[in-house]
C-alpha positions in Angstrom: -41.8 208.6 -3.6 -38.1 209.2 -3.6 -38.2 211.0 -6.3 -40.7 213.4 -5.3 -38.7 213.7 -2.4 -35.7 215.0 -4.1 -37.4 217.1 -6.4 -39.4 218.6 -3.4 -36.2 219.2 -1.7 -34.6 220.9 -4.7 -37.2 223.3 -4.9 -37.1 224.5 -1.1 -33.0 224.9 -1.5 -33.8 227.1 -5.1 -36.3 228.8 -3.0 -34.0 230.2 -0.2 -31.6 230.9 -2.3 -33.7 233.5 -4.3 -35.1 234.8 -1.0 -32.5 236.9 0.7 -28.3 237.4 0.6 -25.9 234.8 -0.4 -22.6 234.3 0.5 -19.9 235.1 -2.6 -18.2 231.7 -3.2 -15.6 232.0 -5.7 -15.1 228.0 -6.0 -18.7 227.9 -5.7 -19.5 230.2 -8.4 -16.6 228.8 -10.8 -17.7 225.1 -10.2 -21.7 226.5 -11.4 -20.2 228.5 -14.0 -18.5 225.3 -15.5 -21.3 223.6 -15.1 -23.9 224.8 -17.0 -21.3 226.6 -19.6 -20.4 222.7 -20.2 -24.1 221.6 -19.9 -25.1 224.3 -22.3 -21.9 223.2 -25.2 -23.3 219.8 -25.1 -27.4 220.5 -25.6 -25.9 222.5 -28.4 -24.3 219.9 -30.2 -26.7 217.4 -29.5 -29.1 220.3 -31.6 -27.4 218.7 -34.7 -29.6 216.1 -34.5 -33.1 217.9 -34.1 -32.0 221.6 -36.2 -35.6 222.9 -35.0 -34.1 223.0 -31.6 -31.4 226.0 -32.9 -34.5 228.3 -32.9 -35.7 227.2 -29.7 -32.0 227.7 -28.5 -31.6 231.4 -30.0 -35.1 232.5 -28.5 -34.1 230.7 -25.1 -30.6 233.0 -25.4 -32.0 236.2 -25.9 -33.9 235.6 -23.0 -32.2 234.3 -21.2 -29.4 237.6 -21.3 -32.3 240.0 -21.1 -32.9 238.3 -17.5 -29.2 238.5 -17.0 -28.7 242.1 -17.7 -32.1 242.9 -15.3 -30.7 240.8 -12.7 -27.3 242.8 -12.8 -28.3 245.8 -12.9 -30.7 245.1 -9.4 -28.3 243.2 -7.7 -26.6 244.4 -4.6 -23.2 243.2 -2.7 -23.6 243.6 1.1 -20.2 243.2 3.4 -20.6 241.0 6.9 -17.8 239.8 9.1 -17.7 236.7 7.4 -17.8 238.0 3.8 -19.4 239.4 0.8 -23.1 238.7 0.4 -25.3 239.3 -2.7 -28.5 239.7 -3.7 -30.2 238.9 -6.6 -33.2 240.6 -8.7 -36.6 238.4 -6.8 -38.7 238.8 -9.4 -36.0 237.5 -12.2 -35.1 234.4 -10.0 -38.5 233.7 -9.6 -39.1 234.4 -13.1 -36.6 231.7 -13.9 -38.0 229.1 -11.1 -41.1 229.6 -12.4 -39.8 228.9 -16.2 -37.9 225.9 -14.9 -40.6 223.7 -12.4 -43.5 225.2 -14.9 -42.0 223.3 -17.9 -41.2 220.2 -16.0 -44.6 220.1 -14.8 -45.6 220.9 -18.2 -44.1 218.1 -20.0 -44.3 215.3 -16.7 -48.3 216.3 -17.5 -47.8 215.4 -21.3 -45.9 212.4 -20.7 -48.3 211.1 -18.0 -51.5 211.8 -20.2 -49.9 210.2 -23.3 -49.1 206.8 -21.4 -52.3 206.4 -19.2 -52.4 206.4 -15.4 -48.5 204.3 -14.8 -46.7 205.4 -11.8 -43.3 204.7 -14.4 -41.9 205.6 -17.4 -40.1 203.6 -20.0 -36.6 205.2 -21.4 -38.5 206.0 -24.4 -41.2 208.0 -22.6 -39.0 209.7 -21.4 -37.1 210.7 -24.0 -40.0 213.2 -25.0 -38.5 215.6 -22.9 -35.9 215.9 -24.9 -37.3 216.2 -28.5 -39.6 219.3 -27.3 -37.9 222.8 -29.1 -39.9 224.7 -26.2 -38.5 223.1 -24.0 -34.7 222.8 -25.6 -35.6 227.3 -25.1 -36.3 227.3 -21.6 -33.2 225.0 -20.9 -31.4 228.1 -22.7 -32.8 231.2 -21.1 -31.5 229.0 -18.0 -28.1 228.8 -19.1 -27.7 231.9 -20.8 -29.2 233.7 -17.6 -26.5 231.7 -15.0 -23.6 231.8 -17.3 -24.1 235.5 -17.6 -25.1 236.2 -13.7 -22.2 233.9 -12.3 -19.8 235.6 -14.7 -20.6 238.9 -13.9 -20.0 237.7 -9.8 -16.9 236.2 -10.7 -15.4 240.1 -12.1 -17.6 241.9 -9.1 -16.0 239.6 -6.7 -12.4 241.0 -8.2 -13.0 244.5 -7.4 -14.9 244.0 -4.3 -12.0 245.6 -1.2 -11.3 243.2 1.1 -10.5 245.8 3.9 -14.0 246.7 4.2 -14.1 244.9 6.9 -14.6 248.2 9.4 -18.3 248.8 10.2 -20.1 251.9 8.4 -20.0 254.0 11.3 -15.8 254.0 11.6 -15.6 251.0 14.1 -12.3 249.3 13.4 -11.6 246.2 11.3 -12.3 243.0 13.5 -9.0 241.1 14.2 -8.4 238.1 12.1 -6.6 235.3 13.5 -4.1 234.0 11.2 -2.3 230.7 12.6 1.1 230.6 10.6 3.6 226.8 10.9 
């Protein structure tokens, strides 16, 4: 049940996040960018082992930046008091949701048929999800689309003016309170 739990809970957070702004986190973004740039390095060189996977990789690649480029071209930065906001493309993050739970649910179905009605899985079991090219392709169009998207943030956030704190209509800046020791 824990599991399911978890995994419940991960989808609601992906959920808001593709609904609606998000706040422009530069450690954020850096720490995710890492992350799957690193994630993606080692799937790649654990392709040595199962070659089939490299075509399952390319296909997820080219995908995954033609989601990327959509995304960046729709998405728009929004200034509050507090920060910089963005929003993503919907339809691509949903796109990509969708890509991600569908081949999870995909593959717990293959499993689960395979071994008859258990409630667990043995390490070998489970080890299908990894010997699957299709799915080895989806993992890529989910790297290649965040490595892309968070590196495009990362330059935006660069060029974005931090004086635009003043309100559209002329209103001045908002004071910041700086405490200095």
């Amino acid at each position: 049940m824990i599991p399911f739990l978890i995994f419940g809970f991960f989808i609601y957070r992906r959920t808001k996040r593709t609904i609606g702004f998000q706040k422009l986190s530069r450690g954020r973004l850096i720490f995710r960018l890492s992350l799957f740039s690193l994630l993606g390095v080692i799937i790649f060189l654990l392709g040595f082992v199962h070659p089939i996977h490299f075509i399952g990789y390319l296909i997820g690649l080219a995908g995954g930046t033609l989601l990327g480029r959509t995304a960046i071209r729709h998405t728009r930065f929004e200034h509050r008091s507090d920060g910089w906001y963005y929003r993503t493309h919907l339809w691509v993050e949903v796109t990509v949701l969708v890509l991600f739970l569908g081949r999870i649910a995909y593959r717990y179905a293959a499993v689960a048929l395979s071994t008859g009605p258990t409630t667990t899985f043995t390490p070998a079991e489970l080890s299908q999800f990894s010997k699957d090219p299709v799915t080895a392709g989806v993992f890529f169009i989910i790297v290649s689309y965040y490595v892309l998207f968070f590196g495009y943030l990362l330059r935006e956030e660069t060029k974005l003016d931090p004086a635009a704190l003043a309100e559209p209509t002329g209103a001045p800046a908002p004071q910041v309170n700086v405490r200095v020791e």
